[in-house]
C-alpha positions in Angstrom: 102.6 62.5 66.5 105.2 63.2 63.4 108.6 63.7 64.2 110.1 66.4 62.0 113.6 66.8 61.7 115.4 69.2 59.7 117.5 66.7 58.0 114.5 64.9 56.6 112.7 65.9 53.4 109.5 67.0 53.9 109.6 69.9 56.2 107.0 71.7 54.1 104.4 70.2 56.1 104.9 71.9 59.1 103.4 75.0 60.0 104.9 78.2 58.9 106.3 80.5 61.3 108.9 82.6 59.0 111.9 84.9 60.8 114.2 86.7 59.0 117.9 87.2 60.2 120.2 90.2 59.3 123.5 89.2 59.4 126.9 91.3 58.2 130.3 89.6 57.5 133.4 91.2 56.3 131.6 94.3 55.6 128.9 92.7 53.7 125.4 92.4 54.7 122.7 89.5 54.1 119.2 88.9 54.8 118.1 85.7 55.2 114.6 83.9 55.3 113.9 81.1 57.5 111.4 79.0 58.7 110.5 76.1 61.2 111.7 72.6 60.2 115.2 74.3 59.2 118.5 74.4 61.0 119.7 77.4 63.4 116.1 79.3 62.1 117.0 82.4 64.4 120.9 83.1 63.7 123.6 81.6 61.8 124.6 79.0 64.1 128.1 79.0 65.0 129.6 76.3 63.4 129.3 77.9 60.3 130.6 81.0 61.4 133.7 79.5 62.3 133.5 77.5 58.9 133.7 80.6 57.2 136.4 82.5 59.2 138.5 79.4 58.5 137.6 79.1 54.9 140.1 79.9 52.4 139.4 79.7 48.6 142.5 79.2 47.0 143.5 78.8 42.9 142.3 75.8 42.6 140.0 76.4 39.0 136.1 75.1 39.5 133.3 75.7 41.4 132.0 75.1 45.0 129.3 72.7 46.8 127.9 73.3 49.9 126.1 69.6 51.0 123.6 70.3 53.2 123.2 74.1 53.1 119.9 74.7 55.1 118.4 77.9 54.0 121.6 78.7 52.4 123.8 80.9 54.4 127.1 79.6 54.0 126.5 78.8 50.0 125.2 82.5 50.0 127.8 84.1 51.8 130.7 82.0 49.7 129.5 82.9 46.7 129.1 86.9 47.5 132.5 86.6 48.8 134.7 84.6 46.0 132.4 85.5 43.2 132.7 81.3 42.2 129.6 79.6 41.3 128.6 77.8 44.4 126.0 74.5 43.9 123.9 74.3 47.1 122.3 70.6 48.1 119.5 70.0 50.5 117.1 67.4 50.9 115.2 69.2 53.2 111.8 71.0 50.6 111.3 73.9 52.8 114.9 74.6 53.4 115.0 74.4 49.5 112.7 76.9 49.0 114.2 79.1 51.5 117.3 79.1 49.6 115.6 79.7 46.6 114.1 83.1 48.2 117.4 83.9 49.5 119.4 83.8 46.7 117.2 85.9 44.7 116.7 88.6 48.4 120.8 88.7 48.2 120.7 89.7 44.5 123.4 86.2 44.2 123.6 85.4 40.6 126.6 82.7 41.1 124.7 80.5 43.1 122.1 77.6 42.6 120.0 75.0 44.6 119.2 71.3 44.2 116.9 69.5 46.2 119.1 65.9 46.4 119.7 63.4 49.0 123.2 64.0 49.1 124.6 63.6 46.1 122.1 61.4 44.0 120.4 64.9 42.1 124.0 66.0 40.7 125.5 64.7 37.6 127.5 61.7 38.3 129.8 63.5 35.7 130.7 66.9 37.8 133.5 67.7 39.4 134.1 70.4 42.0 136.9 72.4 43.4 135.8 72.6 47.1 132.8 71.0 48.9 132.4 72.9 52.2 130.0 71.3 55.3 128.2 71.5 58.3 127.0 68.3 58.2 123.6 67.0 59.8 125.1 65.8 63.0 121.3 63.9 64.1 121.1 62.3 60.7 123.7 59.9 62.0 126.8 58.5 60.9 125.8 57.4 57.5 124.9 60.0 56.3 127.3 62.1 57.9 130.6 59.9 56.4 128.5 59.9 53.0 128.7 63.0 52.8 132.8 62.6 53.1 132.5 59.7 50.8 130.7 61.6 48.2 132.9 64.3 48.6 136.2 62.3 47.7 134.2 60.6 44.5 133.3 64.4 43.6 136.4 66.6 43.9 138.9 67.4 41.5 142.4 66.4 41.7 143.7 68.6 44.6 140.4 69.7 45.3 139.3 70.3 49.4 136.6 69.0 51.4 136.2 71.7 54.5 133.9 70.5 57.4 132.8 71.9 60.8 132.3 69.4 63.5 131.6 69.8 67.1 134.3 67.8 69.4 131.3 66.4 71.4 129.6 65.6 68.4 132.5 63.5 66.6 135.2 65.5 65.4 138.3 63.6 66.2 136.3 60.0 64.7 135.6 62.3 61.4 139.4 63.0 61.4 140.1 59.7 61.6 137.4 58.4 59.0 138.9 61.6 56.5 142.4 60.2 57.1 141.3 56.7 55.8 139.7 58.3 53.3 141.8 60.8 51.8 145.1 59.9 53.5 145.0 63.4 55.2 143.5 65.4 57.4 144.2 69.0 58.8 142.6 70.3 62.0 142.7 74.2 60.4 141.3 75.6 63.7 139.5 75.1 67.2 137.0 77.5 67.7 134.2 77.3 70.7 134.8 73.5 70.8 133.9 73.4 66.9 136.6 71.9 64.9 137.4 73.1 61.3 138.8 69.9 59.3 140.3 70.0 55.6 141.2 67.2 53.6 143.0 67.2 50.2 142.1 64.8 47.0 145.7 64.1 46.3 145.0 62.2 43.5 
């Protein structure tokens, strides 16, 4: 028997079994299409709720990545909320077609999809403002810190790496890896056990 995992690329093999989830947040509504083989298919899981109640998008000029968006609903919801043109990575090919159908079902014309392993699909040229994640917790360390690595090489001076992190699931060790890394790291909030982190390229 195959293992599928929604971390993995090729999700698109599974057998459909679509849902759709209505969701509202700060008086705006979305409608999101998911599938099996993608994360949290039946509600926005709540780690990215409390990324998003934590988030704040400040003047720093450029746009915004979300690594590892799913079907898109934190990309989505950035980009309807800061009007900033939001890059959304996923490795995951159904995930990437969800967010695909999503952009285009919440009319989002500031928002666009590529289907990378982390970072390899973006040009090693571009440079971002924010990366925001929820990172893929089962995919294991290496790709989790990755994901922190690639977001120090990525981010514009004084740019912000935001990332949600279960307790349980390694948030005080990703602390300590971001301090290493960036020389900071802020614990913005502790919601439900999910810790919001931010770390600043002061460079």
């Amino acid at each position: 028997m195959v293992n599928h995992h929604y971390y993995e690329e090729n999700q698109d093999q599974l057998e459909s079994n679509p849902n759709i989830i209505n969701f509202t947040f700060q008086n705006l509504s979305f409608k999101f299409h998911t599938d099996n083989g993608v994360f949290s298919k039946k509600y926005i899981d709540y780690g990215s709720l409390a990324l998003l109640k934590s988030l704040t998008i400040g003047n720093i000029e450029g746009e915004i990545l979300d690594m590892g968006a799913g079907y898109g609903a934190l990309g989505i919801i950035i980009a309807k909320l800061y009007s900033r043109q939001v890059l959304m990575c996923e490795i995951n090919t159904r995930a990437v077609q969800l967010i695909k159908n999503n952009i285009a079902e919440n009319k989002i014309t500031n928002a666009k999809v590529y289907h990378s392993n982390l970072y390899d699909q973006i040009d090693k040229d571009k440079r971002f403002a924010y990366v925001v994640t929820n990172p893929p917790i089962r995919a294991g360390k290496q790709v989790v810190y990755g994901i922190y690595d690639g977001a120090f090489e990525r981010l514009l001076p004084k740019g912000e790496l935001w990332v949600v992190i279960q307790k349980k699931q390694g948030a005080p060790s990703s602390k300590e890896y971001l301090m290493g890394l960036f020389g900071n790291c802020e614990i913005i909030n502790r919601d439900k056990g999910y810790y919001i982190l931010k770390s600043v390229k002061n460079i």
